[in-house]
C-alpha positions as a printed NumPy array, in Angstrom:
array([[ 94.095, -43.112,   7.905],
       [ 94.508, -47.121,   7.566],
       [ 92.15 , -48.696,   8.716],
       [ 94.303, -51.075,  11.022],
       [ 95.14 , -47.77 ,  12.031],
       [ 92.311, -46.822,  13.267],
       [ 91.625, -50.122,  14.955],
       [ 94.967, -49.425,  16.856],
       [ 93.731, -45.894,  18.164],
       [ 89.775, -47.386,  18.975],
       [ 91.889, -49.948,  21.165],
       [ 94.012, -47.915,  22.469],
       [ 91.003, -45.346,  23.447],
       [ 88.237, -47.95 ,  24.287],
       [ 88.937, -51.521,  24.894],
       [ 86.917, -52.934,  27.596],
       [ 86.527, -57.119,  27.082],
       [ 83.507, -57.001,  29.434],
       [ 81.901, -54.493,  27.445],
       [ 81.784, -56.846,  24.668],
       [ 77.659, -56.584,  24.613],
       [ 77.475, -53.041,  24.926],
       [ 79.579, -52.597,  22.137],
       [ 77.302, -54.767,  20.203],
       [ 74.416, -53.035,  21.195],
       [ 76.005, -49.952,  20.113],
       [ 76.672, -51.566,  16.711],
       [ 72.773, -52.233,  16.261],
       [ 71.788, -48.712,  17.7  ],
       [ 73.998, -47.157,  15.417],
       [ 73.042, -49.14 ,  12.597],
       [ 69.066, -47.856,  13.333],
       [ 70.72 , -44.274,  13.298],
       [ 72.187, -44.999,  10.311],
       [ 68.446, -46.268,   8.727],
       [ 67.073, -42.94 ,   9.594],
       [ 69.699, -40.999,   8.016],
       [ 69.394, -42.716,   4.775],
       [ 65.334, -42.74 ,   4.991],
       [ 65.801, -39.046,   5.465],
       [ 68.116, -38.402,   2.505],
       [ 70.672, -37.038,   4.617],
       [ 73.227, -37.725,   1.908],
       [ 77.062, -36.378,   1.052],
       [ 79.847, -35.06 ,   3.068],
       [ 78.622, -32.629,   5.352],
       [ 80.653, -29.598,   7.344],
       [ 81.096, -29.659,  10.684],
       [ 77.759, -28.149,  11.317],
       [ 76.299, -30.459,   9.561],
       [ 77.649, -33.466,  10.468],
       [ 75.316, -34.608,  13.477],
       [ 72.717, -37.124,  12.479],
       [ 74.311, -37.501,   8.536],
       [ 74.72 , -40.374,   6.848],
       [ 78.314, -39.642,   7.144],
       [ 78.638, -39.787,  11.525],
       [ 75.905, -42.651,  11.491],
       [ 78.619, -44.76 ,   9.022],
       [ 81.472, -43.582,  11.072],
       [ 79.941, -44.613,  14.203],
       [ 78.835, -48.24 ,  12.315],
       [ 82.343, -48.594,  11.638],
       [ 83.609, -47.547,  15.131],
       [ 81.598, -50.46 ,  16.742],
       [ 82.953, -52.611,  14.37 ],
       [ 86.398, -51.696,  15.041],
       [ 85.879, -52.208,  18.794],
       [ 84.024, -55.362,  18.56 ],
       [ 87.096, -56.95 ,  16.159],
       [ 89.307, -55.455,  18.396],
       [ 87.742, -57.282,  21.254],
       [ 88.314, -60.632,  19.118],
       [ 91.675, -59.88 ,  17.951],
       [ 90.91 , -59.543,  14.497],
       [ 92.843, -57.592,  11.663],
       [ 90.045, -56.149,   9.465],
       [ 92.361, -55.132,   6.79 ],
       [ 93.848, -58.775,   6.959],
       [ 89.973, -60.323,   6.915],
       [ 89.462, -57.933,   3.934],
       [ 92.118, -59.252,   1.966],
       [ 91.49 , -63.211,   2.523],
       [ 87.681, -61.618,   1.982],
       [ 88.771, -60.598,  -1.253],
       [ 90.534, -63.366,  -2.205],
       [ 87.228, -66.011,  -1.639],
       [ 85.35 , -63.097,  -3.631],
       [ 87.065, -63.637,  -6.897],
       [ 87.131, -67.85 ,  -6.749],
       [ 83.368, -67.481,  -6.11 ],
       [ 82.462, -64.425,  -8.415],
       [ 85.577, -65.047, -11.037]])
């Protein structure tokens, strides 16, 4: 899956503008879950019994809130990734 893609199915599953907090908070909650799954080691691709509190869900649900929150601001991450890309190599060469 694209990732515009899956900005496009976030929106079209959970876009609320006056949420726009929330989802932040979510990001920041998420991103704590995320801290404890990498303190604990909780490393590579797990199975579907597995899967709750990896490192794996905790970056999925990261990227989720991200979605949502650039959806909320009308912004194209894979767009932003390629102007990103382009500062990248006049800065780094």
């Amino acid at each position: 899956m694209r990732l515009m893609d899956l900005q496009q199915k976030i929106k079209d599953s959970d876009f609320n503008p006056e949420q726009a907090h929330g989802y932040f908070l979510k990001l920041i909650e998420e991103t704590g879950e995320l801290s404890e799954a990498l303190r604990k080691g909780k490393t590579g691709q797990p199975d579907q019994e597995h899967l709750k509190g990896s490192i794996a869900e905790e970056l999925y649900d990261v990227l989720y809130y991200v979605c949502a929150l650039a959806n909320l601001h009308d912004i194209d991450l894979e767009k932003t990734h390629e102007m990103k890309e382009a500062l990248n190599k006049i800065k780094y060469g």
